[in-house]
RODO-2510 file (C-alpha; in nm, 4 decimals, decimal comma):
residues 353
     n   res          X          Y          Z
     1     x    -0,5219     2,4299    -1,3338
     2     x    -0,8552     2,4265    -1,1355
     3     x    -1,0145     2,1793    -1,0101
     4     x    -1,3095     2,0272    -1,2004
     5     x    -1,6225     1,9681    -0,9817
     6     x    -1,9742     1,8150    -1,0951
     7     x    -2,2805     1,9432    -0,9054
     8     x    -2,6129     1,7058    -0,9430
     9     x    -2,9238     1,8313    -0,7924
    10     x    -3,2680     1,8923    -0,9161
    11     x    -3,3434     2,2149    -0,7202
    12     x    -3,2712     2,5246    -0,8961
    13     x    -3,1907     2,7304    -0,6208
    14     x    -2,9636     2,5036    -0,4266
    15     x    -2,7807     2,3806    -0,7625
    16     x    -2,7330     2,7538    -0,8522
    17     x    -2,6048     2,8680    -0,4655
    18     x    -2,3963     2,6045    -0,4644
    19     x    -2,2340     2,6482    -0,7973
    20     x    -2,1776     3,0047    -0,6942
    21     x    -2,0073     2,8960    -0,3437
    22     x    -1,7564     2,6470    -0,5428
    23     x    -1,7090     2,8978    -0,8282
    24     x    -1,6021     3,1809    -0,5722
    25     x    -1,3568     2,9134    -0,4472
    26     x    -1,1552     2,8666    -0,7649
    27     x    -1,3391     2,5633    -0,8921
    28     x    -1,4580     2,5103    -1,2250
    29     x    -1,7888     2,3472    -1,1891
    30     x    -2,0663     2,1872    -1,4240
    31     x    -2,3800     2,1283    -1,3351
    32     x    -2,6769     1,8854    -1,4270
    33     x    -3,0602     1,8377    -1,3073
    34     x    -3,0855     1,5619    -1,2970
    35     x    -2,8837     1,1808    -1,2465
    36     x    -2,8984     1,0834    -1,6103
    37     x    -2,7364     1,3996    -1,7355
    38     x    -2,5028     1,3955    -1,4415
    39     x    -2,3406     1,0667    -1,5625
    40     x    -2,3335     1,1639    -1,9169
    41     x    -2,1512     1,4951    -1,8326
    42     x    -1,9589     1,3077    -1,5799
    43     x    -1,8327     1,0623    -1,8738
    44     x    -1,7931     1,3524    -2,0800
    45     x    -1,5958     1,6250    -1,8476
    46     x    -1,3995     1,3679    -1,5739
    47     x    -1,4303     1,5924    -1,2908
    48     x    -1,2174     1,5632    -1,0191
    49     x    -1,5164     1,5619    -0,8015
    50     x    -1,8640     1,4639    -0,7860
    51     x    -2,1192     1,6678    -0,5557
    52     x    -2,4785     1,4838    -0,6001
    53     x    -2,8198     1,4733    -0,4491
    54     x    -2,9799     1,1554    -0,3499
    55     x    -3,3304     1,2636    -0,3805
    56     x    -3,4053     1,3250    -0,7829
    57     x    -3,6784     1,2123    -0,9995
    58     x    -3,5728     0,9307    -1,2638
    59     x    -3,1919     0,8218    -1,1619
    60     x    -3,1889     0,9038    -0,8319
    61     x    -2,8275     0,9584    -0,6460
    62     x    -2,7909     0,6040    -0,5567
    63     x    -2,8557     0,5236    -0,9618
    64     x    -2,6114     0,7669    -1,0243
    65     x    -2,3306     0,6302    -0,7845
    66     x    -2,3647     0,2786    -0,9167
    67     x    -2,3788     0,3433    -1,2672
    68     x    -2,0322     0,5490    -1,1998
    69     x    -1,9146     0,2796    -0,9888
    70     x    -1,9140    -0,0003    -1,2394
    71     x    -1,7215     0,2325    -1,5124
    72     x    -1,3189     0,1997    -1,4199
    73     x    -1,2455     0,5626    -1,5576
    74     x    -1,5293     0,6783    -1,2868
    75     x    -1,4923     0,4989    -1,0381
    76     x    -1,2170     0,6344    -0,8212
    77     x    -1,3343     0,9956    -0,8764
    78     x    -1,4394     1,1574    -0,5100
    79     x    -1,8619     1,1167    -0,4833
    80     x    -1,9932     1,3266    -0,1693
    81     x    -2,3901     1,3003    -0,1816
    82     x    -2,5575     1,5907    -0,1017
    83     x    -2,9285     1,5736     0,1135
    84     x    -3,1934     1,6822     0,2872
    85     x    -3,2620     1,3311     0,4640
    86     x    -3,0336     1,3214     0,7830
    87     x    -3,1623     0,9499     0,9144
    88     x    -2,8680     0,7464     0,9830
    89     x    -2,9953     0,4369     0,7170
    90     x    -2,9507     0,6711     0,4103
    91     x    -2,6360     0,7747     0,5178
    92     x    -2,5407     0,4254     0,5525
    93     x    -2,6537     0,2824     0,2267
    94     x    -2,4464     0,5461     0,0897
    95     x    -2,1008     0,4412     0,2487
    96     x    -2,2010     0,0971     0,1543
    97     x    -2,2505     0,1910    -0,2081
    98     x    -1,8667     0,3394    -0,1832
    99     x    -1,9704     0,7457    -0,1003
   100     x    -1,6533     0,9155     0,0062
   101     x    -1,9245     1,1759     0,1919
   102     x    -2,2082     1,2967     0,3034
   103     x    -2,3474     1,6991     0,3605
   104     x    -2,6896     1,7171     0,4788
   105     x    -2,8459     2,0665     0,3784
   106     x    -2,9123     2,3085     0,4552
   107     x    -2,5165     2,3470     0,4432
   108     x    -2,2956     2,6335     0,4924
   109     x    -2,0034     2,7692     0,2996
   110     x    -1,7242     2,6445     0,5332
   111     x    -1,8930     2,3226     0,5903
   112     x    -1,8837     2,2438     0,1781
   113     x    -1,5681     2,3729     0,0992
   114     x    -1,3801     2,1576     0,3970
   115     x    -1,5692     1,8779     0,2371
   116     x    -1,4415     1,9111    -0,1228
   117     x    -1,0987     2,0231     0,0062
   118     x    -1,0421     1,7377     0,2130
   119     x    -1,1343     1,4802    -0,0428
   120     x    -0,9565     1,6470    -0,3481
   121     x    -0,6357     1,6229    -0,1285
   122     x    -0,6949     1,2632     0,0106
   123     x    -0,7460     1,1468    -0,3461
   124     x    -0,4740     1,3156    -0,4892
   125     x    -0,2575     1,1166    -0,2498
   126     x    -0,4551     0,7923    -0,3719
   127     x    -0,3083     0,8742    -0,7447
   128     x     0,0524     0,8488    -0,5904
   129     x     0,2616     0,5695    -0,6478
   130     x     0,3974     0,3665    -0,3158
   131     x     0,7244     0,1370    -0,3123
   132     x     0,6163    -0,2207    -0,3015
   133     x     0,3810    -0,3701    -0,0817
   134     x     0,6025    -0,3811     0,3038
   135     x     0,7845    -0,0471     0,2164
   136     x     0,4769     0,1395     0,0806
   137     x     0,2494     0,0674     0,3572
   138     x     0,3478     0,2776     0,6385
   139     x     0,3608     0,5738     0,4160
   140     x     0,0776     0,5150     0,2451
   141     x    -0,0861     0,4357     0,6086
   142     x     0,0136     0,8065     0,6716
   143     x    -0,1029     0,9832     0,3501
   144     x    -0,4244     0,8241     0,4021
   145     x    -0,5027     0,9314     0,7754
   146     x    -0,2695     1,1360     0,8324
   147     x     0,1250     1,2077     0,9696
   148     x     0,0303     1,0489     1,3065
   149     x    -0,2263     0,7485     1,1895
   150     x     0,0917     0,5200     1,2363
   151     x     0,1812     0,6232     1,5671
   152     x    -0,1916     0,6583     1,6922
   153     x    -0,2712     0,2965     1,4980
   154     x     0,0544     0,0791     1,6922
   155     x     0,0073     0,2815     2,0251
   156     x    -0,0641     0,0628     2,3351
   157     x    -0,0103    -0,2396     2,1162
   158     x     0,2010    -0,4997     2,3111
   159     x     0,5890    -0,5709     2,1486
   160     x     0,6587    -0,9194     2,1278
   161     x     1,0729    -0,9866     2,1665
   162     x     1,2101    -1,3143     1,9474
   163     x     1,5635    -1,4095     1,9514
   164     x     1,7180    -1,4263     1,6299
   165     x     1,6618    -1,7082     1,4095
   166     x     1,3189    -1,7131     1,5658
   167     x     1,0007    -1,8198     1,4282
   168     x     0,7406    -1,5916     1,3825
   169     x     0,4941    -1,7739     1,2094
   170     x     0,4982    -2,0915     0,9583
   171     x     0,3423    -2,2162     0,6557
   172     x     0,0377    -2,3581     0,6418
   173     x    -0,0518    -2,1731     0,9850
   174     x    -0,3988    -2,0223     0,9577
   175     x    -0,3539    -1,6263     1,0041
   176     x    -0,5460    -1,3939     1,2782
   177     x    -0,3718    -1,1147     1,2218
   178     x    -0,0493    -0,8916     1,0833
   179     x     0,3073    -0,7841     1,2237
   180     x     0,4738    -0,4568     1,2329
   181     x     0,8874    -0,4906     1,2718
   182     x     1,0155    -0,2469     1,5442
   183     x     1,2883    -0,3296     1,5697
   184     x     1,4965    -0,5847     1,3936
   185     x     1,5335    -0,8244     1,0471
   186     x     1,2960    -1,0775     0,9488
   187     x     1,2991    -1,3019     0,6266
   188     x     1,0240    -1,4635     0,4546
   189     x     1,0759    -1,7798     0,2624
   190     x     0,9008    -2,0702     0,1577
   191     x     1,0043    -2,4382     0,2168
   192     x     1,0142    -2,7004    -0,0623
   193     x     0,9281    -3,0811     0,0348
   194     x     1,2837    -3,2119     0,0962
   195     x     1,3544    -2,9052     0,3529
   196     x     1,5135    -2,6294     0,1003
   197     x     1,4389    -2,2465     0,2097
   198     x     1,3851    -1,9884    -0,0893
   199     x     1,4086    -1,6640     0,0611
   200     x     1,1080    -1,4529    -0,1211
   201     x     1,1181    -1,1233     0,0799
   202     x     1,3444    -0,9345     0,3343
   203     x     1,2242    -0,7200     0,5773
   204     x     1,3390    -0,3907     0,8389
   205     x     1,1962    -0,2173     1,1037
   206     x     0,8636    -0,0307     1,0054
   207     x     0,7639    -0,3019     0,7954
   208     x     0,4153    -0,4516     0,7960
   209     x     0,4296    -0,8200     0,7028
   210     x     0,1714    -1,1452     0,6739
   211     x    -0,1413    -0,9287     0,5519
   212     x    -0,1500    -1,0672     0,2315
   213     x    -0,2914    -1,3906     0,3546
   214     x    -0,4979    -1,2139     0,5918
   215     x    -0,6860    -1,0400     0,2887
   216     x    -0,7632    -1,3605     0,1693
   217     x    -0,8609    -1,5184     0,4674
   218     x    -0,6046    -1,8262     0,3909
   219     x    -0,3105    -2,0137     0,5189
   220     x     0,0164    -1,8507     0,5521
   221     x     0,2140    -1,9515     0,1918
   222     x     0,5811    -1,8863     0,3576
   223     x     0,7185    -1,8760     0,6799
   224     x     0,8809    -1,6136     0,8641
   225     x     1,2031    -1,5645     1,0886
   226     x     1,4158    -1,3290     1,2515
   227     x     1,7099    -1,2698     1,0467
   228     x     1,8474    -1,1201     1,4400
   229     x     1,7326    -1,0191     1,7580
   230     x     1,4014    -0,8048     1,6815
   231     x     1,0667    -0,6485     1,8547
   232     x     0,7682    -0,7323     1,6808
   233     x     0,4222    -0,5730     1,7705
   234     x     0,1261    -0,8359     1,7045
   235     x    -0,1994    -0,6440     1,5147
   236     x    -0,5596    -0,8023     1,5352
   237     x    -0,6984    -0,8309     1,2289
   238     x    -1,0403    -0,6734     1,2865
   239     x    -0,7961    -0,3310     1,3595
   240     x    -0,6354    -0,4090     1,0306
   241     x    -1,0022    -0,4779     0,8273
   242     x    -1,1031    -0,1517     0,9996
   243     x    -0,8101     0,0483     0,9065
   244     x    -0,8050    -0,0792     0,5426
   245     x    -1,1980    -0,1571     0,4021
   246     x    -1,3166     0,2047     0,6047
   247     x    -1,2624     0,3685     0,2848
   248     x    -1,3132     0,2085    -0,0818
   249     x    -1,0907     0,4397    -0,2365
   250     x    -0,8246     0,3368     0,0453
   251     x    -0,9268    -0,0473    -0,0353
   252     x    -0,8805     0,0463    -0,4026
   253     x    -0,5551     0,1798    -0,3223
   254     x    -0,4142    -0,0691    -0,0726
   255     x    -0,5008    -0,3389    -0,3433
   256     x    -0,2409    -0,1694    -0,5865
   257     x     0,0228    -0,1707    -0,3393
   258     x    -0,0094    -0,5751    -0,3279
   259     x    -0,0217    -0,6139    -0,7037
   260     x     0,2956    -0,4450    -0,7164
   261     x     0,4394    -0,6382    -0,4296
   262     x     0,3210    -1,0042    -0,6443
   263     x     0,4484    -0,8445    -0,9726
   264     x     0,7997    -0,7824    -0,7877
   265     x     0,8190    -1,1643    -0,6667
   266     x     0,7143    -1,2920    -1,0198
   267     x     0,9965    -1,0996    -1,1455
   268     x     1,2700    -1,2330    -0,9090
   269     x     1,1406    -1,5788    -1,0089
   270     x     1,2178    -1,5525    -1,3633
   271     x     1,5523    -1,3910    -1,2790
   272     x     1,6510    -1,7231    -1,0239
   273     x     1,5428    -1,9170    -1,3226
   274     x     1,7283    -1,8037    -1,6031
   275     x     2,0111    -1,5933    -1,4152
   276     x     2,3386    -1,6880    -1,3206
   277     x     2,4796    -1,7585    -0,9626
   278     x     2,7160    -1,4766    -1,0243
   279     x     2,4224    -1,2295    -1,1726
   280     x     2,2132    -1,3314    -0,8241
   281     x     2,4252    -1,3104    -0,5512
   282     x     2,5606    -0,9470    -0,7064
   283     x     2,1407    -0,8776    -0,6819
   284     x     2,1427    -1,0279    -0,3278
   285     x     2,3943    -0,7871    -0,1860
   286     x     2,2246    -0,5208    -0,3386
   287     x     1,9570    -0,6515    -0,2153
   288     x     2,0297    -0,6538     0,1326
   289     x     2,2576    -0,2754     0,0885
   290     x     1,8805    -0,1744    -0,0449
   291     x     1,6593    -0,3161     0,2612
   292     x     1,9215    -0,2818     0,5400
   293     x     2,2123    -0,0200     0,4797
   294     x     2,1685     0,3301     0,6989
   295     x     2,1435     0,6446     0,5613
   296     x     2,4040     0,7988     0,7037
   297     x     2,6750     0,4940     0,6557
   298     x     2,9268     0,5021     0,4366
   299     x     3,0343     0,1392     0,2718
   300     x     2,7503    -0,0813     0,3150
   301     x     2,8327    -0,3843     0,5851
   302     x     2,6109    -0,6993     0,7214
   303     x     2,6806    -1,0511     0,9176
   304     x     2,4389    -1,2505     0,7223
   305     x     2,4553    -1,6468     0,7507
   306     x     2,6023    -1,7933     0,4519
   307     x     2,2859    -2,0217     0,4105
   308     x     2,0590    -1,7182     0,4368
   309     x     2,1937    -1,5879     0,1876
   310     x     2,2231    -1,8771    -0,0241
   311     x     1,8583    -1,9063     0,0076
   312     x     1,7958    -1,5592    -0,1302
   313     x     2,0552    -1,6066    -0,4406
   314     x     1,8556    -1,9335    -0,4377
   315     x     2,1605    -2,1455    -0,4774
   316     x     2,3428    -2,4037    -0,2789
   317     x     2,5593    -2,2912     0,0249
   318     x     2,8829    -2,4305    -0,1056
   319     x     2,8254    -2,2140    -0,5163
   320     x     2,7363    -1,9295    -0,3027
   321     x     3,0756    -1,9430    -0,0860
   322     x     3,2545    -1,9829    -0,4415
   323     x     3,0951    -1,6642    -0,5436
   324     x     3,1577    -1,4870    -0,2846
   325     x     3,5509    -1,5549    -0,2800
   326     x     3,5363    -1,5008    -0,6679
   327     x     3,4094    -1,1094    -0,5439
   328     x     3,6260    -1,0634    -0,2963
   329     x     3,9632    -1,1428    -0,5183
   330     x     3,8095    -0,9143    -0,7761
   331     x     3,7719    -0,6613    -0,5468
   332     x     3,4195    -0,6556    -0,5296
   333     x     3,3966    -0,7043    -0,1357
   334     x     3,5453    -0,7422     0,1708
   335     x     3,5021    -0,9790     0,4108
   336     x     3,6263    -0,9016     0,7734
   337     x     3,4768    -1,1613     1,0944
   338     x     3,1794    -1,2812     0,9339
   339     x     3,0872    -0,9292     0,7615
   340     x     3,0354    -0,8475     0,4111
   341     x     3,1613    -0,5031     0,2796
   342     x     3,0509    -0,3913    -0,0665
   343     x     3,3716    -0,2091    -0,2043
   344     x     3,2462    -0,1534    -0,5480
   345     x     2,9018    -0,1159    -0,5542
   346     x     2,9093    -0,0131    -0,9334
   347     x     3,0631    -0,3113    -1,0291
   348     x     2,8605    -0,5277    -0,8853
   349     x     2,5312    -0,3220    -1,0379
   350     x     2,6735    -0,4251    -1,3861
   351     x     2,6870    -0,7945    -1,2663
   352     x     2,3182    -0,7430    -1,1763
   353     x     2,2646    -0,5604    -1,5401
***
């Protein structure tokens, strides 16, 4: 199916040369004079894309832009304004206002249709669904800017070594910026008053951790350790505000990826209050097969501390060993010096059921 594209602009002759360049391109496109018939046709049609002049009589191209902005069906639909005014401040004012771009005219043909190509494809990666929030952020990191943005974004950034068991950073700390795992395991928990851990996330190497309190400019809410020896690399957070507000669609984006991340915690909380020990410690292991098991392994296998794991099942250390040995006569695991071996991974998934 074609793309939809709206065209605003109040000049006949550009409107109609441009509708013809688009058209010859494969795009359907409607087009309106002026800004107040561009928004109702933009309500009406839901293009894919929104080409507008700034400079019209009535609703100029700003008007339009904020009236689309404030209507949550509109507003993550591509908006490129199109101008005669080159001066830096109008090109500004429209970033500001959330334009994904700006062509000044006079244009050409290759100049235009890079423009709409390149922001039809970033925001059909936009629409795509990421894993939750420390899985989902390298990749969505790359869709974004690119197959390289990672590589280019870490490079020359210094790797900090911790020893396992290590902390990273604890709660209550005020935050300056995030950390990306190289290499290693790190666990988040938080600590209640008489010194009990809750393990609330687990984490692997090419995770990005700690942003979430960076976003809202407060103090950290959990702690974090390494889980074993591990590199981290230490990220500024003006890099990270660069990296992630550049782009409002990107910000729009990036914000779903945390909702999801909170909406995945709420749900664990419910389960570690109404679930059994059994039903949690079978959602642990799987757990920890999810986060930490290698592609090409066969039987999944991990030293864990028994009161790490504890504190993820969210139960004392001595129910958890109980558990544990219950699994291991039924079959369920193995455990051989300190390791835990997942024999039956289906039964344990109908534990977790």
């Amino acid at each position: 199916m074609n793309k939809k594209i709206l065209l605003i602009e109040d000049n006949a002759d550009v409107r109609e040369n441009t509708a013809e360049i688009l058209e010859l391109a494969h795009y359907k496109v409607f087009t309106a004079p002026d800004g107040k018939e561009g928004v109702e046709l933009a309500r009406q049609e839901q293009p894919d894309l929104i080409i507008c002049d700034i400079m019209m009589p009535g609703l100029d191209g700003y008007g339009v832009l904020h009236l689309l902005g404030k209507d949550p069906a509109m507003a993550a639909i591509p908006f490129i304004f199109l101008t005669a005014k080159a001066e830096r401040s109008d090109m500004r004012k429209g970033m500001d206002m959330g334009a994904d771009d700006y062509i000044t005219k006079p244009f050409d043909k290759t100049e235009l249709l890079n423009a709409v190509e390149s922001r039809i494809k970033k925001a059909e990666v936009l629409k795509k669904e990421y894993e939750k929030d420390f899985d989902g952020l390298s990749t969505f990191i790359s869709d974004v800017a690119g197959s390289n943005a990672l590589k280019k974004f870490l490079e020359g950034k210094k790797i900090n070594h911790y020893k396992k068991k290590e902390t990273i950073y604890l709660e209550g700390n005020f935050p300056n910026g995030l950390y990306y795992i190289n290499h290693g395991k790190v666990k988040i928990f938080k600590t209640h008053e008489y010194g009990k851990e809750l393990i609330t996330d687990l984490l692997k190497e090419g995770d990005f951790f700690a942003y979430t309190s960076l976003l809202e400019e407060k103090p950290y809410n959990e702690s974090a350790e390494t889980l074993e020896d591990s590199e981290i690399i230490f990220i500024p957070k003006d890099e990270f505000h660069n990296m992630i507000f550049g782009n409002v669609s990107v910000t729009r984006s990036f914000l779903k990826i945390l909702t999801k991340g909170v909406v995945d915690k709420q749900d664990r909380l419910v389960d570690l209050a109404y679930s059994s020990v059994r039903k949690r410690t079978a959602e642990a292991l799987l757990l920890l097969q999810e986060k930490y098991q290698n592609k090409d392994e066969g039987q999944f296998s991990m030293a864990i501390a028994r009161d790490d794991l504890a504190n993820i099942v969210g139960t004392a250390t001595e129910s958890l060993i109980r558990t544990l040995s219950d699994f291991k006569e039924e079959n369920l695991i193995e455990i051989k010096s300190g390791k835990i071996n997942i024999i039956n991974e289906n039964k344990l998934r109908s534990l977790k059921g």
